[in-house]
C-alpha positions in Angstrom: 25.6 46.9 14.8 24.1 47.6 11.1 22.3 43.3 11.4 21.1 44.3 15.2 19.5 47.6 13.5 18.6 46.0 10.7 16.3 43.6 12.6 14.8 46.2 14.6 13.8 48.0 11.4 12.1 44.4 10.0 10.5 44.0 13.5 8.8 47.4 13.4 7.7 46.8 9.3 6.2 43.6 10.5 4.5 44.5 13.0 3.0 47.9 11.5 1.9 45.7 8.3 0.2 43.4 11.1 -1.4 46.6 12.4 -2.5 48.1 9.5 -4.7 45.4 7.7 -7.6 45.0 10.2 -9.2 41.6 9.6 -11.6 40.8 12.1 -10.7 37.3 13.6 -14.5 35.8 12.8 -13.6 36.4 8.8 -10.2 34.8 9.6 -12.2 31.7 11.6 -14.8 31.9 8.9 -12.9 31.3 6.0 -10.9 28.3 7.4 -14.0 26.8 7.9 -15.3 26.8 4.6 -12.3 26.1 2.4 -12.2 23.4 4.8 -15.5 22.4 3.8 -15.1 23.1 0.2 -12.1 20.8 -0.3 -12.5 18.2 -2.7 -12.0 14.6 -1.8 -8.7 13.8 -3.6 -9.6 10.1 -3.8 -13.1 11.0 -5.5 -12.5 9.1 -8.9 -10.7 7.1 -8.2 -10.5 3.3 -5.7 -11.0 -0.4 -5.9 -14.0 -2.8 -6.7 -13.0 -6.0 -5.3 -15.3 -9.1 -5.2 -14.6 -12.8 -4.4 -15.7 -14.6 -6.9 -17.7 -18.2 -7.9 -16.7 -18.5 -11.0 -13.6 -17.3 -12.4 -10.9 -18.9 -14.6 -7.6 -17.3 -16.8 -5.2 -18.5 -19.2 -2.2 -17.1 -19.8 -0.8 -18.7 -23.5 -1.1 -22.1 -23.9 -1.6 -22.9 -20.5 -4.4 -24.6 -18.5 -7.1 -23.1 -17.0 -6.2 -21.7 -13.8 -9.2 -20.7 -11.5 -9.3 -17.9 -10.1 -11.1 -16.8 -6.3 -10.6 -12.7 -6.0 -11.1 -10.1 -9.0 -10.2 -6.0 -8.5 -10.7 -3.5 -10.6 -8.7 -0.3 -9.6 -9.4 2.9 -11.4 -6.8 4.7 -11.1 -7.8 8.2 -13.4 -10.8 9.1 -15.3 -10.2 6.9 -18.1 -7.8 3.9 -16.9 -8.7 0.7 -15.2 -6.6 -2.5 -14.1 -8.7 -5.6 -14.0 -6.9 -8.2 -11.8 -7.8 -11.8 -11.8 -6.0 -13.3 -8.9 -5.5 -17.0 -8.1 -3.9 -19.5 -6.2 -0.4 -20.2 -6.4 1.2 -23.4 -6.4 2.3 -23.2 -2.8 -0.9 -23.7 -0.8 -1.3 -19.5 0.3 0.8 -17.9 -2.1 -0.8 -16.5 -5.0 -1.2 -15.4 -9.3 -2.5 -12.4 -10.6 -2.8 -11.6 -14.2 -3.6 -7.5 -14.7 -5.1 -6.2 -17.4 -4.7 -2.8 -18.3 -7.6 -1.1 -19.6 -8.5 2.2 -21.2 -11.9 3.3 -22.1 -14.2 7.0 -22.2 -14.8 8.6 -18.8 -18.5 8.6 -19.7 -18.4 4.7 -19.9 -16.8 3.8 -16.9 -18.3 1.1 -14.8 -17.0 1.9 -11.6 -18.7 5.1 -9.5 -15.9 5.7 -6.7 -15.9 7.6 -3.5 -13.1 7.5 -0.9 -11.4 5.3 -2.8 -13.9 2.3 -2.7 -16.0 2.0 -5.3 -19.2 0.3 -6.9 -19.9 -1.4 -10.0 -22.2 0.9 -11.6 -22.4 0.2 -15.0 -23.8 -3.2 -16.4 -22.1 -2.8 -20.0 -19.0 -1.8 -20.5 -16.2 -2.2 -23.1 -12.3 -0.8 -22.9 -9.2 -1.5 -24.7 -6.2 -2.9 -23.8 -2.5 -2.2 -23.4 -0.4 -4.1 -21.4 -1.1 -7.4 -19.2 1.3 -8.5 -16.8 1.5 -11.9 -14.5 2.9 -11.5 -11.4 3.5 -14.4 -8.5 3.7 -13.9 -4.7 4.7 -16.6 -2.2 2.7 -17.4 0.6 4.4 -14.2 3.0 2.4 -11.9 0.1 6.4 -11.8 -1.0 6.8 -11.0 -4.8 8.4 -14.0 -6.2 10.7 -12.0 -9.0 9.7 -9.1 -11.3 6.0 -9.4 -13.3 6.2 -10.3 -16.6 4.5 -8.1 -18.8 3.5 -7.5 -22.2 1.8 -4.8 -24.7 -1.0 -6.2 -26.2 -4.0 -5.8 -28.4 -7.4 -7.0 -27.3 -10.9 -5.7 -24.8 -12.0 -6.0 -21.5 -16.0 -6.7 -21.6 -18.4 -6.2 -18.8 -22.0 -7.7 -20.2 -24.8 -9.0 -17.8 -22.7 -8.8 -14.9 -19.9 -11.4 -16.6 -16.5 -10.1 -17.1 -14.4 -10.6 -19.8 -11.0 -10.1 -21.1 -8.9 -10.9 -24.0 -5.7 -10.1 -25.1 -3.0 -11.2 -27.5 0.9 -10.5 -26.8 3.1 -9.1 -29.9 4.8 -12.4 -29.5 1.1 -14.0 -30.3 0.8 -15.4 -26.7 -3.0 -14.7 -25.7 -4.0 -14.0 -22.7 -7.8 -14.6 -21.1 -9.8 -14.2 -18.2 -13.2 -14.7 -17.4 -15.4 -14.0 -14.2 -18.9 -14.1 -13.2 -19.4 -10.7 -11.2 
């Protein structure tokens, strides 16, 4: 009896608070509208540059050259970039990639994004780098085991529409990639 009571009570305080603050339904309609309108798009910053290239070539240590037919550059916040240099595989359609990871000033960055695709904006650039990883998917787009990856020392370089990146492992392995954008 006190719970069926109880819930009257709440029923009648709900409904009286309802009541009592008069908002007319246009401000209501109004403001929905405008935050609507004001909201800022969450992918602003940030996206992809992706460009098939003509000529790009990596090495990863002692290696040969391997060419290269695709490079992306994702920026994922203000000040971090991963350039990805990906080539054929040695399975006619699956596929390479070696990813540099790149940091650098917000005020420098090359790519202008919006909706998550972006532009090359910048002609110059220069970033440093952490890690580089090489990962290998089969023909399906299958990952072919876990990347390997490696903190490293070294700069990605954008000049005259040529990108280039260099890095060298702790272990001394070096690491380079080269594309013509």
């Amino acid at each position: 009896m006190a719970s069926a009571a109880w819930g009257c009570v709440f029923q009648i305080t709900s409904i009286d608070t309802m009541r009592a603050i008069k908002i007319p339904l246009a401000f209501i309609s109004l403001s929905l509208v405008v935050g609507a309108t004001a909201k800022a798009d969450p992918l602003n910053g940030i996206g992809r540059f992706e460009k098939i290239a003509s000529k790009c070539e990596y090495t990863v240590g002692d290696a040969l050259k391997h060419k290269c037919r695709v490079v992306q550059m994702d920026r994922k916040t203000e000040t971090l970039i991963t350039v990805r240099f990906i080539g054929r595989g040695e399975i006619r359609g699956s596929s390479r990639h070696l990813i540099f990871v790149a940091s650098a000033q917000a005020q420098t960055m090359p790519l202008r994004c919006l909706s998550g695709r972006c532009t090359l904006a910048e002609t110059t650039w220069i970033a440093t780098l952490s890690s580089v990883a090489v990962s290998k998917f089969d023909e399906l787009g299958l990952a072919e085991g876990l990347p390997q990856a490696w903190p490293v020392k070294g700069v990605c370089q954008l000049s005259k529409k040529k990108l280039r990146c260099k890095a060298r492992a702790n272990s001394g392995e070096i690491m380079t990639a080269e594309v013509n954008l």
